[in-house]
C-alpha positions as CSV (number, residue, x, y, z in Angstrom):
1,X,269.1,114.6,-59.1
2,X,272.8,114.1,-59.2
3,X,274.6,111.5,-61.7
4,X,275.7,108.2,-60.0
5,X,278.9,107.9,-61.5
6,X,281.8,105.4,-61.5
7,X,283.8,105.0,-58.4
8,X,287.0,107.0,-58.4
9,X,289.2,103.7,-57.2
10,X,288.6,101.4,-59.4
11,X,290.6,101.9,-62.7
12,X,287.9,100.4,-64.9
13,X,285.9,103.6,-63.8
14,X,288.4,106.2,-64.6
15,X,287.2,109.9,-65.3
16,X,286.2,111.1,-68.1
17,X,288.9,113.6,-69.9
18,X,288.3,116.2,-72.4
19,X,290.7,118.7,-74.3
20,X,293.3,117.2,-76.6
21,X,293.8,113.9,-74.7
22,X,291.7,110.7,-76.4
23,X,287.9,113.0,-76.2
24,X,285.5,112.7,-73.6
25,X,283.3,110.0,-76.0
26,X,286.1,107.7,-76.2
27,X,287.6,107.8,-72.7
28,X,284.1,107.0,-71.1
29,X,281.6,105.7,-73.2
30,X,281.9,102.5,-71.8
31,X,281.7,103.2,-68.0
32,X,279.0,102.6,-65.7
33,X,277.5,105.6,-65.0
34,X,277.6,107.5,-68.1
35,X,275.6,105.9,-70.5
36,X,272.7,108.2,-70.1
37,X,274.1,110.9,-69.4
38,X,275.9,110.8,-73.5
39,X,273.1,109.5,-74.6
40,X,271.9,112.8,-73.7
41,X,274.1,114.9,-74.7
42,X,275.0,113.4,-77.9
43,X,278.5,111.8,-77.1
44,X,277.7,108.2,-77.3
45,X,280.0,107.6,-80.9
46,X,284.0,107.3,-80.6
47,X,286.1,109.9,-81.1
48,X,287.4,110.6,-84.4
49,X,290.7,111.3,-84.1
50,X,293.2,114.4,-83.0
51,X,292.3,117.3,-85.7
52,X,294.2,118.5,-88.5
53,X,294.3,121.7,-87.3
54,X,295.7,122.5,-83.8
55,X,294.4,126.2,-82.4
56,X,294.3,126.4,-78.6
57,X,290.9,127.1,-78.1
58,X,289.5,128.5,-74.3
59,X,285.8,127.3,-73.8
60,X,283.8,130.0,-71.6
61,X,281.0,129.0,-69.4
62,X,278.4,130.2,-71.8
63,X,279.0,127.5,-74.5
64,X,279.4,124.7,-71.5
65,X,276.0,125.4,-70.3
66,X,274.9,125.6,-73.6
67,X,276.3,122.1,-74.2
68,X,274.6,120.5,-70.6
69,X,271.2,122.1,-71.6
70,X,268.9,119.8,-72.3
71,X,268.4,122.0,-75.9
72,X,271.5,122.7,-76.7
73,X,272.0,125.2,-79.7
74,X,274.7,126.1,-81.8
75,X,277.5,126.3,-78.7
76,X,277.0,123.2,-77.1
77,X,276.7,121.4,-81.0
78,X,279.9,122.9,-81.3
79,X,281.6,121.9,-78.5
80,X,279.9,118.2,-79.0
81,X,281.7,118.3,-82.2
82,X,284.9,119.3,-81.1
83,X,285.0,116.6,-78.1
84,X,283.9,114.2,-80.9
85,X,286.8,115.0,-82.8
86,X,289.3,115.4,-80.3
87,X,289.9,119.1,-81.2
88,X,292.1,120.5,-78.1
89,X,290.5,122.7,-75.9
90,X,291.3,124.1,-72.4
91,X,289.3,125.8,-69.4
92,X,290.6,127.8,-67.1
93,X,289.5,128.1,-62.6
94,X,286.7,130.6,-63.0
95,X,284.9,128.6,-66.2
96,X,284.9,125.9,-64.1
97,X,283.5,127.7,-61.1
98,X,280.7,129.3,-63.2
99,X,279.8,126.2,-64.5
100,X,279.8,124.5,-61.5
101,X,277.8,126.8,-59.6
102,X,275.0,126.9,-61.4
103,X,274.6,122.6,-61.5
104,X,271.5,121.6,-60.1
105,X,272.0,117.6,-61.3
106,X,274.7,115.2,-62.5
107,X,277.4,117.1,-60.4
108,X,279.3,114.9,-59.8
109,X,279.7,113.6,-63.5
110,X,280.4,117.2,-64.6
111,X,282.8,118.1,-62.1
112,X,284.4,114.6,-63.1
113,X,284.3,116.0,-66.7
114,X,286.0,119.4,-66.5
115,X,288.5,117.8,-63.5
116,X,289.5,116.1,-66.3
117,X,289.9,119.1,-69.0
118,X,293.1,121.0,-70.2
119,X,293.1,123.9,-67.3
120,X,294.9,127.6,-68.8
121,X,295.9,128.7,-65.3
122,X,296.9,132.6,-64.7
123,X,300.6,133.0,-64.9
124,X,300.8,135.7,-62.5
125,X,300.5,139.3,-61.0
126,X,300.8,140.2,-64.7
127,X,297.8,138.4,-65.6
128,X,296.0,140.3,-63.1
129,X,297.2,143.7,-64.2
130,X,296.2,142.8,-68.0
131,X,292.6,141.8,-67.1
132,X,292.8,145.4,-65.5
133,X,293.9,146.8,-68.2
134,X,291.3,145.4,-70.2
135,X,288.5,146.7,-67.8
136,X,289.6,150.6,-67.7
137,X,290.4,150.6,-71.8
138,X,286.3,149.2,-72.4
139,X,285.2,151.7,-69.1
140,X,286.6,154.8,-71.3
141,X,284.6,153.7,-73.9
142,X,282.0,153.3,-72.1
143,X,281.5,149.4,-72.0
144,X,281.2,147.9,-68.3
145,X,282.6,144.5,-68.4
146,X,282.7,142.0,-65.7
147,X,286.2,141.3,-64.0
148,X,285.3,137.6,-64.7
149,X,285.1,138.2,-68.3
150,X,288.1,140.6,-68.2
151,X,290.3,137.6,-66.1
152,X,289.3,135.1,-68.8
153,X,290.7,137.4,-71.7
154,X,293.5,137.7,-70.0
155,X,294.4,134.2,-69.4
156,X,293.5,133.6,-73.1
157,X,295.8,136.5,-74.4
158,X,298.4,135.0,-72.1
159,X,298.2,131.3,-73.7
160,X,297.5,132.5,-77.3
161,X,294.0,130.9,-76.9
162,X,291.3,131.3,-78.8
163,X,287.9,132.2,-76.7
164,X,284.8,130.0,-77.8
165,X,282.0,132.2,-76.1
166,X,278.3,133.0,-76.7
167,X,279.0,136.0,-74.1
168,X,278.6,139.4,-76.6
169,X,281.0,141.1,-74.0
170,X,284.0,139.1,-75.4
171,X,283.7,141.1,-78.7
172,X,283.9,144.1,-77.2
173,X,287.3,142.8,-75.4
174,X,288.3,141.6,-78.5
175,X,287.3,145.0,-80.3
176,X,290.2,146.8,-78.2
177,X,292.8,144.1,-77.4
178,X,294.8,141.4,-78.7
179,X,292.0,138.7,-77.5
180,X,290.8,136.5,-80.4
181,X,287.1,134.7,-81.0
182,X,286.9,131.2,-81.4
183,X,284.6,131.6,-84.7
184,X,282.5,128.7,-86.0
């Protein structure tokens, strides 16, 4: 059962936006659409403000289907808070597609949402070869990681981001590279 949302012509219905722009619960608390759908998820207050604190922080797909579950535990309370506060955040192509992929409702309001998030795009054939990189150093030690997971550390390192994951397999990138955990 996909969300109904607003229109994408009308400029009362604008997306919603997420990151370090005005926070997802301020931009569309109002709009037709999306009352349920932050009633559920928590969202329905204003945002509070930019934070104090300004850390580029990468949200994986774990912690956004965390957050869309209809029990969310300490992940998507996390990122709930962060959106409440207007802490900046970023996603990058493959979150998105993970997320996306595995939507069986309110598509269209969630690809709205992260349409509408900072995006940490790979800078080039570099960030390629680091995510490589990444995958033989854990493979000598015996760790097989995903090239997805491997890809998004890379794009992280790149940016200076933060990773805010529930995926164990980021700690053991971040064991034997320069990758650092969002920790909360």
């Amino acid at each position: 059962m996909d969300a109904k949302g607003p229109q994408a012509d009308s400029p009362e219905n604008e997306a919603p936006s997420c990151g370090s722009s005005a926070g997802i619960a301020g931009s569309i608390r109002n709009q037709k659409g999306f009352a349920s759908l932050l009633q559920r998820w928590g969202l329905e207050r204003g945002s509070q403000g930019l934070a104090e604190k300004s850390i580029l922080i990468l949200v994986d797909s774990s912690v956004w289907v965390d957050f869309f579950s209809a029990s969310p535990g300490r992940g998507g309370s996390e990122l709930r808070r962060m959106i409440q506060e207007s802490e900046p955040f970023a996603i990058t192509g493959v979150v998105v597609s993970e997320v996306l992929q595995g939507l069986t409702r309110d598509v269209a309001t969630i690809e709205r949402l992260l349409g509408n998030c900072d995006m940490l795009e790979p800078e080039g054939f570099d960030t390629y070869r680091h995510a490589a990189v990444m995958y033989r150093a854990a493979r000598a030690k015996g760790l097989t990681l995903t090239t997805i997971d491997t890809l998004i550390a890379a794009i992280a390192v790149e940016h200076r981001a933060k990773v805010f994951t529930l995926d164990q397999d980021f700690s053991h990138i971040a064991r034997l590279t320069a990758l650092e955990l969002y920790r909360f």
